[in-house]
C-alpha positions as CSV (number, residue, x, y, z in Angstrom):
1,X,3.5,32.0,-43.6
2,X,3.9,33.0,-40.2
3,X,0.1,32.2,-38.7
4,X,0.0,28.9,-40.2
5,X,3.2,28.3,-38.5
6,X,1.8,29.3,-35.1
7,X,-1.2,27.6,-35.4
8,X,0.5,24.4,-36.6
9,X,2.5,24.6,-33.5
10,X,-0.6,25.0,-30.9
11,X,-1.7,21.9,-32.5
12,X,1.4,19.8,-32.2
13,X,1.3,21.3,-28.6
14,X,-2.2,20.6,-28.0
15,X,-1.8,16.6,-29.4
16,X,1.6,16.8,-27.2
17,X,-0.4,17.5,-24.1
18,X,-3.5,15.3,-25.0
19,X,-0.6,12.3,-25.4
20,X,0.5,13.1,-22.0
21,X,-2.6,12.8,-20.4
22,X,-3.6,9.7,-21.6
23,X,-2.5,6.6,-19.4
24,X,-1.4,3.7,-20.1
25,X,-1.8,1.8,-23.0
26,X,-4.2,-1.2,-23.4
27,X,-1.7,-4.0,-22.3
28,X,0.0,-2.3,-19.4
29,X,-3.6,-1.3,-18.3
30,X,-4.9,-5.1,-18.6
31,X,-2.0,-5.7,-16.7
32,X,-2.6,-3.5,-14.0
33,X,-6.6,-4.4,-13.7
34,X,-5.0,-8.0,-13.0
35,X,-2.3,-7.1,-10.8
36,X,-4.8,-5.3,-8.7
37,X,-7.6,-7.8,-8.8
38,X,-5.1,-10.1,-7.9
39,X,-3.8,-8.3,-4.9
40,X,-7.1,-7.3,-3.7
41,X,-8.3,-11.0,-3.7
42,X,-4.7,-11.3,-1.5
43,X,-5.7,-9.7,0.8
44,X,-9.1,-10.2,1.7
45,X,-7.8,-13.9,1.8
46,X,-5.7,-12.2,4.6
47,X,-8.9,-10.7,6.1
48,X,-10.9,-13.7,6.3
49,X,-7.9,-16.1,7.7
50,X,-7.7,-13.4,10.2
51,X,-11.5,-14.0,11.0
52,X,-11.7,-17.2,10.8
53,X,-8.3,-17.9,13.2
54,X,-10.4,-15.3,15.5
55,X,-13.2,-17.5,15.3
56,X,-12.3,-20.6,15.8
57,X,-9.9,-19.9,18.8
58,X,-12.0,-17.2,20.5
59,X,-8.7,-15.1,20.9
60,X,-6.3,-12.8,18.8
61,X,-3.4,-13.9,20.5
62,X,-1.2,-15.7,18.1
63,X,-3.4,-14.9,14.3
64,X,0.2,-13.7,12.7
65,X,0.6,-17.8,12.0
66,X,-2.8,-18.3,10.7
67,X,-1.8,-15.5,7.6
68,X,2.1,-16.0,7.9
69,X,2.4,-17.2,4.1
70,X,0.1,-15.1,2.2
71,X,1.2,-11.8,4.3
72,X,4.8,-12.8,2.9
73,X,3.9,-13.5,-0.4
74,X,1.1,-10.6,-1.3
75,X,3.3,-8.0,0.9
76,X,6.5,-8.8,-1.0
77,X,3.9,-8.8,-4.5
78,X,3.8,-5.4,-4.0
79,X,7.7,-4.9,-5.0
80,X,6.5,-5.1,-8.8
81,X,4.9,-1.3,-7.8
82,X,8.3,-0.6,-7.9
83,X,8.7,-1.5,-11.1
84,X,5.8,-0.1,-12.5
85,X,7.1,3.5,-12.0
86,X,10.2,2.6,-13.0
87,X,9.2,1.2,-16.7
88,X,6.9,4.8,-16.4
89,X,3.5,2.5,-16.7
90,X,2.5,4.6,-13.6
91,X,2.9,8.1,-12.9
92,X,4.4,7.4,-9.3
93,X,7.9,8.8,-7.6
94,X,9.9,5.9,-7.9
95,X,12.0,6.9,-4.8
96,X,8.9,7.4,-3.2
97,X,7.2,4.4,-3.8
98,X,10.4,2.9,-3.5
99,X,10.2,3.8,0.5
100,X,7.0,2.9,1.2
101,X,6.9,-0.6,-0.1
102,X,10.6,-1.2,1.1
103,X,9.4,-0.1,4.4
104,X,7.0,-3.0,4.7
105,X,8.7,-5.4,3.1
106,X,11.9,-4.4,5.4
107,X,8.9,-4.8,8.7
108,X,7.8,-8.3,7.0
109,X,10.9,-10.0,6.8
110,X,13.8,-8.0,8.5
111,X,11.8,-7.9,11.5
112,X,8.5,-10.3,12.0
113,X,10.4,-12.9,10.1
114,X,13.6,-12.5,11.5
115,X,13.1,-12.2,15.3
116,X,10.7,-15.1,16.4
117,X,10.0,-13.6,19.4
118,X,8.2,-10.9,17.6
119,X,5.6,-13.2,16.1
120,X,4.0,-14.2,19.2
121,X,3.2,-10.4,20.2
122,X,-0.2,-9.5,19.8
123,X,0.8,-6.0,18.7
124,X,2.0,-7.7,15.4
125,X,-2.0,-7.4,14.8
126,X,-1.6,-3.9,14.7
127,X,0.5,-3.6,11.6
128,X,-1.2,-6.9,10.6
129,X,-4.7,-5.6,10.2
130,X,-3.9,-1.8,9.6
131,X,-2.5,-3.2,6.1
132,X,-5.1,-5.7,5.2
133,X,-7.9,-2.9,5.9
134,X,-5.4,-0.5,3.9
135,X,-4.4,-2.7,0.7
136,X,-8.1,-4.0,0.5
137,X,-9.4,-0.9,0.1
138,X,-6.7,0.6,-2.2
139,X,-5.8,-1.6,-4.7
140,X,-10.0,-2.0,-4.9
141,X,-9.5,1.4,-5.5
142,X,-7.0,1.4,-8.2
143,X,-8.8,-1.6,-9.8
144,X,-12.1,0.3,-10.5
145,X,-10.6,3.2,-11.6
146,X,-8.6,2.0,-14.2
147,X,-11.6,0.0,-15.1
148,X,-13.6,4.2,-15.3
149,X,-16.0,2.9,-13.0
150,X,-16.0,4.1,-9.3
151,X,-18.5,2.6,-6.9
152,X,-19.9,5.2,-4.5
153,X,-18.3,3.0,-1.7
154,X,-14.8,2.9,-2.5
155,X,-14.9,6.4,-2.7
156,X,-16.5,7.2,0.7
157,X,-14.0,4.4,2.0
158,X,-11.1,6.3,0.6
159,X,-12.2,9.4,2.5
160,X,-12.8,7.7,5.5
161,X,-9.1,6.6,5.4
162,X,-7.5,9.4,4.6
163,X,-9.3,11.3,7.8
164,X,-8.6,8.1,10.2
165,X,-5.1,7.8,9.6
166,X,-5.2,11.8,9.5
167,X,-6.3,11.6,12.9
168,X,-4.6,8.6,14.6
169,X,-1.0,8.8,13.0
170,X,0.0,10.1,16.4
171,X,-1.3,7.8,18.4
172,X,0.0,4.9,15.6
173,X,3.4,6.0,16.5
174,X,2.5,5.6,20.1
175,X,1.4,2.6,19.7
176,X,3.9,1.1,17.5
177,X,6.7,2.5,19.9
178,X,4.8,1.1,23.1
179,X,5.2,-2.3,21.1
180,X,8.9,-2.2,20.5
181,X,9.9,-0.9,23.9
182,X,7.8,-3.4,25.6
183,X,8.7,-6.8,23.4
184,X,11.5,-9.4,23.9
185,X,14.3,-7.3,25.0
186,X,16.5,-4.1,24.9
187,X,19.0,-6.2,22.0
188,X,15.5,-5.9,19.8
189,X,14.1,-2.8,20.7
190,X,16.5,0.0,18.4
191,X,15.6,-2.3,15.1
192,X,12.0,-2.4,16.1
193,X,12.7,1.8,16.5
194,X,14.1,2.2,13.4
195,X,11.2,-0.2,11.7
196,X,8.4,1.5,13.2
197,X,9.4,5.2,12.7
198,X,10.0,3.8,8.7
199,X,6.8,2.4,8.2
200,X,4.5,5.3,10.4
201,X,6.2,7.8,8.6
202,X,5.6,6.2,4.7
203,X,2.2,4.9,6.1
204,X,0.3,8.3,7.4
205,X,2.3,10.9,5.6
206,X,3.1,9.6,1.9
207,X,0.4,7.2,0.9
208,X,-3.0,9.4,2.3
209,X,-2.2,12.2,-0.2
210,X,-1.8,10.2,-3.0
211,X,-4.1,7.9,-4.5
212,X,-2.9,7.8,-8.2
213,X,-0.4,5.4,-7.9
214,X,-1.9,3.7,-10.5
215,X,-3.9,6.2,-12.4
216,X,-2.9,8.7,-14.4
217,X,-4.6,12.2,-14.3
């Protein structure tokens, strides 16, 4: 009585464990391929208004108004990744995520929004196009790997980014820090502090590890 027991609890175990690797079902994944696709095709919409502002003035100073609306709009999208680990249809922290997407949304609105004089500082493009280079190539990421099909490209791309920001989160901070002491005034500069050191620290040290956000192993 006792080995047919056992063995019909290694396979309840085994079916356990097979369950919990398995990802989402087909709905929430359907869902996710369009969220993703969706905020992919935000953001190169970013990218190219970007280029095209570049273009057609022959200077970077001032772009943050030729994207102002759909940085606002896809950057505070990406609150629903909050929810998405919350309802468990991804296998993220939710505190985690939580800070990182809070971070940005807090940069976006509590800050560039907020203060006007930000907006006209051309280091604005340095948080500008260090997300639209991120978010393109991640959520392209997350959108062909849910699909179980991962182009050669993305992956090298993923790599790439995981060494650069491995390499010049120091000099990010740097940067970022030059920008706040150096803008509108000393009334501004300990909220741009607090800002920067937020999203530099949930931007280089949480996100480059992890990758399956969306995807569960």
């Amino acid at each position: 009585m006792s080995a047919p027991a056992m063995g019909t609890s290694k396979t309840a175990h085994t079916d356990s464990s097979n369950k919990k690797k398995k990802g989402p079902g087909t709905l929430a994944t359907a869902y996710l391929v369009i969220y993703n696709v969706v905020m992919t095709a935000g953001w190169l919409v970013i990218a190219v208004g970007l280029v095209r502002a570049y273009l057609a003035r022959g200077s970077y100073h001032g772009l943050y108004y030729s994207i102002e609306k759909p940085l606002k709009f896809f950057q505070t999208g990406a609150l629903l990744e909050i929810l998405h680990c919350a309802v468990g249809i991804v296998p993220s922290s939710v505190v985690l995520t939580g800070f990182q997407v809070m971070s940005r949304v807090f940069l976006t609105w509590a800050v560039t929004h907020s203060v006007r004089e930000v907006q006209s500082e051309d280091s604005v493009l340095l948080f500008v196009v260090a997300w639209t280079v991120t978010e393109i190539i991640r959520y392209s990421f997350y959108t062909f790997s849910l699909l179980n099909h991962l182009p050669y490209l993305i992956k090298l791309c993923i790599v790439q980014y995981k060494q650069l920001l491995s390499s010049c989160c120091y000099g990010f901070l740097l940067k970022q820090m030059q920008f706040l002491f150096a803008s509108v005034g000393c009334r501004f500069s300990a909220l741009r502090l607090t800002c920067a050191a937020t999203e530099t620290l949930f931007e280089n040290v949480y996100i480059p590890p992890n990758f399956s956000l969306f995807i569960r192993k």
